[in-house]
Backbone as JSON, one array per atom type, in Angstrom:
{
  "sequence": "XXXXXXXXXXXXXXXXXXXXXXXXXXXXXXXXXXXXXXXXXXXXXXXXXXXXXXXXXXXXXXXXXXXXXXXXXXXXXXXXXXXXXXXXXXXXXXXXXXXXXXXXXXXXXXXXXXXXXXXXXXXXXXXXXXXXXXXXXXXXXXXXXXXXXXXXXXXXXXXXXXXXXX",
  "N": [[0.84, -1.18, 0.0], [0.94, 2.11, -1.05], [1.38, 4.72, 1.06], [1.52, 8.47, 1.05], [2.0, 11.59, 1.74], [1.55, 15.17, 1.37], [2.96, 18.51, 1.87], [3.57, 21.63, 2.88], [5.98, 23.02, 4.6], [6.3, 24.32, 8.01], [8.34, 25.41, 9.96], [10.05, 24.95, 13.17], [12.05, 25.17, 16.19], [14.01, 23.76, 18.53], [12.47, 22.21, 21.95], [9.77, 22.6, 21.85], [6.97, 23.29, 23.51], [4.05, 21.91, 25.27], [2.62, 24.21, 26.59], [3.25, 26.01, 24.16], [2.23, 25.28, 21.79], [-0.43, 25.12, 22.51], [-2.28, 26.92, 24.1], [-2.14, 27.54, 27.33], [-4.36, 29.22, 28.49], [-6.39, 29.29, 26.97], [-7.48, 26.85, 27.24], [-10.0, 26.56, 28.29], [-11.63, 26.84, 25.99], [-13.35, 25.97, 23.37], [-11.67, 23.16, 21.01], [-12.02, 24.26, 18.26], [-11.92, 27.1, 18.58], [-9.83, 27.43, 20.54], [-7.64, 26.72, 18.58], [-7.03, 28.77, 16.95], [-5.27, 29.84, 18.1], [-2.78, 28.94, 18.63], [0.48, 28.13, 18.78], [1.51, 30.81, 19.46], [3.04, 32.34, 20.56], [5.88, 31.52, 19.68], [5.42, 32.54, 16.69], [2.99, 34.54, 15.68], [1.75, 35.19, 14.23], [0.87, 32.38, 13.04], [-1.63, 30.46, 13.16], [-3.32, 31.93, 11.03], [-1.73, 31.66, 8.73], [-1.02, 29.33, 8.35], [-1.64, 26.07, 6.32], [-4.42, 24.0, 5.59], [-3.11, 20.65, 5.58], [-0.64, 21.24, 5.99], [2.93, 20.32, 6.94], [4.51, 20.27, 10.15], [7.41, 20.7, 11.45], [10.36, 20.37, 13.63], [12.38, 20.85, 15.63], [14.51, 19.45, 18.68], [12.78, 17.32, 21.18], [9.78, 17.79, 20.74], [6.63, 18.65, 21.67], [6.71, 18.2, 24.77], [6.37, 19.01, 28.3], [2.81, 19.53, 29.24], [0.48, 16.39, 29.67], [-1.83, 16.8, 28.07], [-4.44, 16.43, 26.06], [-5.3, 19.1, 24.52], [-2.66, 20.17, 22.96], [-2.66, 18.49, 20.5], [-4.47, 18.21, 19.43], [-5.71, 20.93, 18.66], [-3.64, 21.39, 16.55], [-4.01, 18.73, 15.26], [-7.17, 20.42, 14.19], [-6.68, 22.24, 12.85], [-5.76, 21.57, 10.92], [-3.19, 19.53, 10.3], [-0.69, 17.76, 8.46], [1.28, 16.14, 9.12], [3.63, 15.8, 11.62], [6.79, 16.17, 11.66], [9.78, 15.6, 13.97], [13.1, 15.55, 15.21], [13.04, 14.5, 17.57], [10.02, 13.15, 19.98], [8.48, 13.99, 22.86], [7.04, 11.49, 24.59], [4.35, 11.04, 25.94], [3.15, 12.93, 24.33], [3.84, 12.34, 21.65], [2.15, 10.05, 21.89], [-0.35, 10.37, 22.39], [-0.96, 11.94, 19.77], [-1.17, 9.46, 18.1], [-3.28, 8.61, 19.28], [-5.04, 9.88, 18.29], [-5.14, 10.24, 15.68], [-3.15, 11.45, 14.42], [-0.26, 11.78, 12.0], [3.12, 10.98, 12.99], [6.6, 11.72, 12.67], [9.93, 10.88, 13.13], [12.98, 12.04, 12.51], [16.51, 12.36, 12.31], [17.67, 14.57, 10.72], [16.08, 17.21, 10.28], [17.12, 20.06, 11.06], [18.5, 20.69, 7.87], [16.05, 20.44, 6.76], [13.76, 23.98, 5.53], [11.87, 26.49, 6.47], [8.77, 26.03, 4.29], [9.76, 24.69, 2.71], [8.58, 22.06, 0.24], [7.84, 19.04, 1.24], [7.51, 15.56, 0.61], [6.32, 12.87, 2.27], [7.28, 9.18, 2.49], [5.23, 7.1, 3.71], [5.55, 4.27, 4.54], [7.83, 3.39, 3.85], [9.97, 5.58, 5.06], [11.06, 7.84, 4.34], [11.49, 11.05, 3.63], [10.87, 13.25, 1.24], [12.42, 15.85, 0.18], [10.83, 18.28, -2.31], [11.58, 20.98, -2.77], [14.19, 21.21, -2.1], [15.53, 19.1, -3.59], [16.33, 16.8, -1.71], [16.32, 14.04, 0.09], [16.03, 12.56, 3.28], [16.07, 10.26, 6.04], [13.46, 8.86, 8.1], [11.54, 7.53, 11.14], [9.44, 5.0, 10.15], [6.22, 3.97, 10.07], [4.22, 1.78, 11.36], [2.1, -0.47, 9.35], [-0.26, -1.32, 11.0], [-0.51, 1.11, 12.83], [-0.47, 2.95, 11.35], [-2.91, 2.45, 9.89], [-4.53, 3.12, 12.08], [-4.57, 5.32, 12.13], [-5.25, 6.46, 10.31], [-7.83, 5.73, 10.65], [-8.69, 8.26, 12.06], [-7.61, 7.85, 14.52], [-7.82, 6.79, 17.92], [-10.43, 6.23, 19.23], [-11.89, 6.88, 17.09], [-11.64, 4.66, 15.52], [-12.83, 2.63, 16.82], [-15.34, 3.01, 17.17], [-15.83, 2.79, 14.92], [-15.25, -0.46, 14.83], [-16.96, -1.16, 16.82], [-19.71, 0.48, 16.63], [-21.28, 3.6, 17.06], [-22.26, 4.99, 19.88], [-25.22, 6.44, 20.77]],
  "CA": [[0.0, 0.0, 0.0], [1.12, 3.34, -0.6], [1.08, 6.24, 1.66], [2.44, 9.52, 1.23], [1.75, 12.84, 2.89], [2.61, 15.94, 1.18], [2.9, 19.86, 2.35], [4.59, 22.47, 3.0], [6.68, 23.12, 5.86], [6.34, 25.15, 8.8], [9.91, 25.24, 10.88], [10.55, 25.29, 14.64], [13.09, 24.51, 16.76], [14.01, 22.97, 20.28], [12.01, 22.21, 23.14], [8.57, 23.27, 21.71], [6.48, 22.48, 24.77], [2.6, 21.86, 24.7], [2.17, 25.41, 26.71], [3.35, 26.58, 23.61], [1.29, 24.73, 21.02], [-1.84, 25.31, 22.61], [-1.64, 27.89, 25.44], [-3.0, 27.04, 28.94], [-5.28, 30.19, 29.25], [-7.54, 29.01, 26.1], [-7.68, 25.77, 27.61], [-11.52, 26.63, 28.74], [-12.16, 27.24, 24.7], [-12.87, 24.95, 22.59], [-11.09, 23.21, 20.16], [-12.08, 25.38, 17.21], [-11.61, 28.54, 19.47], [-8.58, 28.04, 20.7], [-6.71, 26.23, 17.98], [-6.12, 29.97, 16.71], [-3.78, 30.69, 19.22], [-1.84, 27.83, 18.38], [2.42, 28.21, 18.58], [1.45, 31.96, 18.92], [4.28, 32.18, 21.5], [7.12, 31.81, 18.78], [4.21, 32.32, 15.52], [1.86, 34.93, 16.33], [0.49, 34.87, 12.83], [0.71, 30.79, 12.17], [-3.1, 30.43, 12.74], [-3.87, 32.22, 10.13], [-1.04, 31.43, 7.41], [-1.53, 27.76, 8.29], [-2.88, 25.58, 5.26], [-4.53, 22.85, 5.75], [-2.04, 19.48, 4.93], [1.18, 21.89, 6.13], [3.51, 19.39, 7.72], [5.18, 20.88, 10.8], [8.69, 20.58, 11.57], [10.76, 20.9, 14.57], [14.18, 19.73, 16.29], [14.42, 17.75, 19.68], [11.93, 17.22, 22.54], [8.56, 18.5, 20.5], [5.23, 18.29, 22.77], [6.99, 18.36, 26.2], [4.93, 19.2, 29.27], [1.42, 18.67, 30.22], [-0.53, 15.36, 28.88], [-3.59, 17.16, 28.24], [-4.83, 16.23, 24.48], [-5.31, 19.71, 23.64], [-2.06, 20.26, 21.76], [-2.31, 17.62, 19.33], [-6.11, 18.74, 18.73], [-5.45, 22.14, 17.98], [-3.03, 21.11, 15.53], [-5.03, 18.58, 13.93], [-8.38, 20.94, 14.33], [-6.02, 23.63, 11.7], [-5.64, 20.75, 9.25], [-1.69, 19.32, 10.03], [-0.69, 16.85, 7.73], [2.0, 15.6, 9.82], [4.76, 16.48, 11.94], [8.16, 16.17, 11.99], [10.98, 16.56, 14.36], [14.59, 14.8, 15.79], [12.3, 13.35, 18.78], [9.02, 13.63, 20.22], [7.89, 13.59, 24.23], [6.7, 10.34, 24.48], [3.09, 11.03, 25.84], [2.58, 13.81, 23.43], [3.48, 11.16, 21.08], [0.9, 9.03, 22.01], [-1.48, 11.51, 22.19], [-1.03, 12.38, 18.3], [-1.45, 9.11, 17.73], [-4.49, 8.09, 19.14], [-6.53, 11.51, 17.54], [-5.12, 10.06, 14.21], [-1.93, 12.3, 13.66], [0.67, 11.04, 12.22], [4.48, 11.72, 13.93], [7.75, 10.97, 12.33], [11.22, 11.2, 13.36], [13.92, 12.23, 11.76], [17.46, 13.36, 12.82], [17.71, 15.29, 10.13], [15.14, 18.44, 10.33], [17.89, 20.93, 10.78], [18.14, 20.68, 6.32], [14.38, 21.48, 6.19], [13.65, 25.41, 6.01], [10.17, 27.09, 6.25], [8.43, 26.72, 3.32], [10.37, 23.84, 1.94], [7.63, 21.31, -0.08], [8.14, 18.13, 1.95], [6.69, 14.59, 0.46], [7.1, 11.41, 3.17], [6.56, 7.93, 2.55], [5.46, 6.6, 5.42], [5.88, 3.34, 4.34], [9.39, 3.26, 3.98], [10.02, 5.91, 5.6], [11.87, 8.59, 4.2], [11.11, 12.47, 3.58], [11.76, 13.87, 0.21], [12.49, 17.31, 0.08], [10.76, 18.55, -3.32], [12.43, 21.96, -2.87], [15.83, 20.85, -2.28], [15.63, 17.59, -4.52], [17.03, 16.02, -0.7], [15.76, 12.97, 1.0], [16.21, 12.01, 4.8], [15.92, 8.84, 6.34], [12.97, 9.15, 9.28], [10.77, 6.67, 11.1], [8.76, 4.0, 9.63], [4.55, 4.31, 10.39], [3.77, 0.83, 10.96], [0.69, -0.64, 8.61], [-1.34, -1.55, 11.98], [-0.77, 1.94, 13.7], [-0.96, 3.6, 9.92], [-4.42, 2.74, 9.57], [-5.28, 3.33, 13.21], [-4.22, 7.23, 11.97], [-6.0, 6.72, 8.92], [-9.36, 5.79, 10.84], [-8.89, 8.95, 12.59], [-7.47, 7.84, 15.76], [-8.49, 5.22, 18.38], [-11.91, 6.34, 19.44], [-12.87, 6.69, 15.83], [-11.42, 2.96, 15.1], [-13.2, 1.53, 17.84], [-16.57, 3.76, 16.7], [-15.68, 1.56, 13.23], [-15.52, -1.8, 15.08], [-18.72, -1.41, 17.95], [-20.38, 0.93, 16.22], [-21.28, 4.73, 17.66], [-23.58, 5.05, 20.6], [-26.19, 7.4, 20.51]],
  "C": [[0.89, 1.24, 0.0], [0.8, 4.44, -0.07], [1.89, 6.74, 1.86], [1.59, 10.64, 1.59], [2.61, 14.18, 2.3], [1.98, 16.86, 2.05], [4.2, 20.36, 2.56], [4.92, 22.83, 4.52], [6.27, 24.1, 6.22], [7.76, 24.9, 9.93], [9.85, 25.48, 12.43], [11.67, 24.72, 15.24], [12.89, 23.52, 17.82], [12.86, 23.33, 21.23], [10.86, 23.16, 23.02], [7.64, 22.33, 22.61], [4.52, 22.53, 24.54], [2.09, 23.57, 25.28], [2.37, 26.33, 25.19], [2.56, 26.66, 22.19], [0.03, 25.11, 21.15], [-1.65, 26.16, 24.21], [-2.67, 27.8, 26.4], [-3.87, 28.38, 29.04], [-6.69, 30.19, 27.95], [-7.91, 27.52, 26.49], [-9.47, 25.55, 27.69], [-12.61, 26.8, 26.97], [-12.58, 25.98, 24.0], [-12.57, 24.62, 21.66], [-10.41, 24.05, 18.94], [-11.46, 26.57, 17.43], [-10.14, 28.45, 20.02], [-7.11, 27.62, 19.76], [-6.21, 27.81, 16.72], [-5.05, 30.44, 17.21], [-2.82, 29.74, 18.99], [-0.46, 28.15, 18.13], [2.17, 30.08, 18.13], [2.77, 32.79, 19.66], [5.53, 32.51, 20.67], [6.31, 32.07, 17.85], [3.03, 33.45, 15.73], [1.1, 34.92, 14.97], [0.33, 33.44, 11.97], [-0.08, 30.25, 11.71], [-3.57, 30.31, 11.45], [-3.04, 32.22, 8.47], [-0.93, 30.34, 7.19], [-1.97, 27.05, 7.11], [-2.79, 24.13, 5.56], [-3.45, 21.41, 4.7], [-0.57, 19.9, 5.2], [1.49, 20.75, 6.58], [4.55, 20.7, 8.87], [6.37, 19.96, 11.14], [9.4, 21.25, 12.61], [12.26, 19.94, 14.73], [13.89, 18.88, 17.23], [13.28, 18.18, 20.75], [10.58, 18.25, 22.15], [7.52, 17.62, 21.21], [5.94, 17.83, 24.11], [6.33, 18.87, 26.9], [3.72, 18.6, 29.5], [0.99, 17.26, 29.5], [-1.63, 15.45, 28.71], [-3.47, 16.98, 26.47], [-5.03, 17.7, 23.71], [-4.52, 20.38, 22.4], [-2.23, 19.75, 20.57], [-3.93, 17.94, 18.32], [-5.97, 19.97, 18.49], [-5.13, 21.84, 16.78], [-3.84, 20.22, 14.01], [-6.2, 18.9, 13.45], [-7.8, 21.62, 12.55], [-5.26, 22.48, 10.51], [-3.77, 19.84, 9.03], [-2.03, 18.02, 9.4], [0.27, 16.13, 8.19], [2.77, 16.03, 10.7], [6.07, 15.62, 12.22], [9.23, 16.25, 13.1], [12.04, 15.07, 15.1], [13.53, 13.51, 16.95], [11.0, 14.1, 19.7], [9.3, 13.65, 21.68], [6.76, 12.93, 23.93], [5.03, 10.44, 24.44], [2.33, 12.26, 24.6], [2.34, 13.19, 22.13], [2.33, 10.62, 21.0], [-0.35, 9.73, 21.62], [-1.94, 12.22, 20.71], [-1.53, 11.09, 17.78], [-3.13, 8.26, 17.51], [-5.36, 9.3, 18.48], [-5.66, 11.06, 15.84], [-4.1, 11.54, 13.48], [-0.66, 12.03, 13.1], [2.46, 12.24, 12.43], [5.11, 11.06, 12.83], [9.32, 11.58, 12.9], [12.42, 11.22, 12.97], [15.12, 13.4, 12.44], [18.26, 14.47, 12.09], [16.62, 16.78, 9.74], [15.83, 19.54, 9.9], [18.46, 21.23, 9.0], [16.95, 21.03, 6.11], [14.39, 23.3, 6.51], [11.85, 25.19, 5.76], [9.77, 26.8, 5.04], [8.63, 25.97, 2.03], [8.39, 22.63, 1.7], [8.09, 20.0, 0.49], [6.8, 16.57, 1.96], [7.38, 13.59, 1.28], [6.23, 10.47, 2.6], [6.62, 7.35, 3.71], [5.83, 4.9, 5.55], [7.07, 3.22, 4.54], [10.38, 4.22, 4.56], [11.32, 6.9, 5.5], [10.96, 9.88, 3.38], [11.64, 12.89, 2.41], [11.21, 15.52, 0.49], [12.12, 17.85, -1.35], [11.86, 19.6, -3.51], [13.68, 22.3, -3.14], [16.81, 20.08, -3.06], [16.81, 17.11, -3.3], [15.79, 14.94, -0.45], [16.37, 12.37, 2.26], [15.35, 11.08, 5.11], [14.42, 9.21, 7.79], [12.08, 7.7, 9.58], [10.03, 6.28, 10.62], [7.54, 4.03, 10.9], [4.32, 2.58, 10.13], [2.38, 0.16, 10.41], [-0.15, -0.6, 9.76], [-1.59, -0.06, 12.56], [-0.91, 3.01, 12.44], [-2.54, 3.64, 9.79], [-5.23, 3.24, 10.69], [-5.36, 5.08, 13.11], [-4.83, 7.37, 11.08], [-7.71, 7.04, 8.77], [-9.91, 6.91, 11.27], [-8.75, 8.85, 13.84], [-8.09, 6.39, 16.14], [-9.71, 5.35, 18.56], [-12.42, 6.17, 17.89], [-12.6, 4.64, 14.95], [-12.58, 1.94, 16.15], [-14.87, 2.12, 17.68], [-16.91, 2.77, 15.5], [-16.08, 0.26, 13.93], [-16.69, -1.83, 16.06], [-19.51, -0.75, 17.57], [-20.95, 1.89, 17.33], [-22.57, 4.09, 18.89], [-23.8, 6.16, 20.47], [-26.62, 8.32, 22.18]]
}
């Protein structure tokens, strides 16, 4: 099966923490509402230059801090098509994956710029750089936890297999 994932980059660096992703004083908002404010911290206009399918891109230790789901829902509320970076925080990790986001890791980021067109196969698991005509090596999306991102997460997989309640 092939799956690939394009967009265009958005760049960050180190130690982007979930206060920063989704900022603890919209917490009371929801989703929709506060996924404007999103990485307004370093980004104050990202919101709104955002396009749906961007892939975001970062260096080491992205989604650090709280384990509250609203980072990863912001993000995928404003349409991300993936993200990128050297290494995640583990539960933030998780947390992307069950809402059906997919992560990859790659120790190569620092070669991506803003802006750069960035196609991954997740299959095999490497990042081409249209822009640059580069390709970097990053983690491999395994088929079982591929489709579990595909269904839209775990609640919506498990909505698929028992069928919704009402």
């Amino acid at each position: 099966m092939n799956r690939e994932i394009k967009g265009t980059a958005f760049k960050f660096g180190d130690n982007i923490n979930t206060d920063i992703i989704s900022p603890p004083q919209y917490m009371e908002l929801s989703v929709e509402e506060a996924s404007v404010h999103a990485m307004e911290a370093v980004d104050p206009t990202f919101s709104q230059r955002f396009q749906s399918g961007a892939v975001i891109v970062a260096g080491s230790n992205f989604g650090s801090g709280s384990s509250r789901e609203t980072s990863p829902l912001a993000l995928r509320h404003l349409g991300t098509g993936a993200i990128v970076a050297k290494y995640f925080a583990r539960i933030f990790y998780r947390n992307c994956i069950n809402i059906g986001l997919p992560l990859f890791e790659c120790p190569e980021t620092d070669k991506i710029d803003s802006e750069d067109v960035l196609r991954i196969d997740t299959a095999n698991g490497i990042i081409y750089n249209e822009t640059k005509g580069e390709q970097y090596q990053c983690s491999k999306i395994p088929d079982h936890i591929m489709s579990l991102i595909e269904d839209g997460g775990l609640v919506k997989r498990l909505e698929k297999m028992f069928g919704k309640e009402s």
